[in-house]
C-alpha positions as CSV (number, residue, x, y, z in Angstrom):
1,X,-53.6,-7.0,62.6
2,X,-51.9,-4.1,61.0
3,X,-49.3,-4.9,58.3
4,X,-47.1,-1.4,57.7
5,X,-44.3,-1.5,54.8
6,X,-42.0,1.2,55.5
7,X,-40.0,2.8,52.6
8,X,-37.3,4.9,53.6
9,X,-36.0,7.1,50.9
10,X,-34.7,10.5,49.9
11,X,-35.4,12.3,46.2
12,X,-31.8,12.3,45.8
13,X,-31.2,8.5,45.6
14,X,-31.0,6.8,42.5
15,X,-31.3,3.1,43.7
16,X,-35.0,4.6,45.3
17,X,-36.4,5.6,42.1
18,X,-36.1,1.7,40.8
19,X,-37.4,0.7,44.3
20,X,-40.6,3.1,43.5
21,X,-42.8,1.2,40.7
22,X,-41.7,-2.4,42.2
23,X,-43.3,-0.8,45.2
24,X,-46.3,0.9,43.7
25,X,-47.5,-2.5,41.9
26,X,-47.1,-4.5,44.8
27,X,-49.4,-1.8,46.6
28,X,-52.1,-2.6,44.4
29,X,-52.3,-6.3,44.9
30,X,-52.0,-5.6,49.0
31,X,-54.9,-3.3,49.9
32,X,-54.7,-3.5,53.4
33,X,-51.3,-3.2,54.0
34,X,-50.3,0.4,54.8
35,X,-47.0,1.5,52.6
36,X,-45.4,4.5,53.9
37,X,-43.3,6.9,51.9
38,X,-40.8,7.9,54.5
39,X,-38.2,10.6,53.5
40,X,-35.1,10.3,55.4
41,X,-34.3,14.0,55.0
42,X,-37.6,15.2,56.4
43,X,-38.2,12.5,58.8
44,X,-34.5,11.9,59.9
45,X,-36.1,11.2,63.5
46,X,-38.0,7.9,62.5
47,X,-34.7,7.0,59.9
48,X,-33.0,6.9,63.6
49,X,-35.6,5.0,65.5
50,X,-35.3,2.6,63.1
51,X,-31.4,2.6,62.4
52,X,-31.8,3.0,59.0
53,X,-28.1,4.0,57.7
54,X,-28.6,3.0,53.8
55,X,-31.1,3.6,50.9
56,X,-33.6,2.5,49.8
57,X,-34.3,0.6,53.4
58,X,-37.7,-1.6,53.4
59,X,-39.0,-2.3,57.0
60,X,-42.2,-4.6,56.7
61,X,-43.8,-4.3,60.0
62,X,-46.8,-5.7,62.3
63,X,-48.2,-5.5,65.5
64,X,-45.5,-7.9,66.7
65,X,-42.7,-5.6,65.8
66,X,-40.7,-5.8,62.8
67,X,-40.8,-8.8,60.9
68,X,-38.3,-8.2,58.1
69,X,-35.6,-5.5,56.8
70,X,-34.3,-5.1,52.8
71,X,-31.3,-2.7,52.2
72,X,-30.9,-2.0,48.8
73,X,-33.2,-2.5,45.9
74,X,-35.9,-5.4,46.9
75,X,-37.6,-7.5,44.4
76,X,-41.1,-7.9,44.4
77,X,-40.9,-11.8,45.0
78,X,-38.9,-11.2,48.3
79,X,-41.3,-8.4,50.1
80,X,-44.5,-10.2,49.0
81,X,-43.1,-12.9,50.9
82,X,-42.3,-10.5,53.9
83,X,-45.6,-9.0,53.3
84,X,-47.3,-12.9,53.5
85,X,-44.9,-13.1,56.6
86,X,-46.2,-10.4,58.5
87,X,-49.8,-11.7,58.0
88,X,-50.6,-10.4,54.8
């Protein structure tokens, strides 16, 4: 089963840059979950697929579909627990 984290941020967005090391440190503990970087302003075609309308957005997806959405800075607690979720 594939596990995908989607981050949805843009450089210019404050609240993403204290997403970012919660992020990178639960990446290291979750090897085979794929975490995608995903950059509203050059990727505003996948921001719409996924109705993303605020930032940061975390969508933690698996081969079922989305299993859960964050908006707004997430804690590590809550998307390991998404993460464990999805299949993780």
């Amino acid at each position: 089963m594939t596990i995908t984290l989607m981050d949805f941020m843009a450089d210019w967005c404050g609240p993403c840059k204290t997403q970012e090391p919660i992020l990178e440190d639960i990446e290291e503990d979750y090897p085979d979950v794929e975490f995608e970087r995903i950059d509203v302003d050059e990727r505003q075609d996948v921001a719409n697929e996924y109705q993303v309308r605020s930032l940061p957005t975390l969508i933690v997806e698996n081969d079922d579909g989305v299993v859960e959405r964050f908006i707004g800075v997430t804690q590590a607690e809550d998307i390991e627990d998404a993460l464990e979720k999805a299949g993780a």
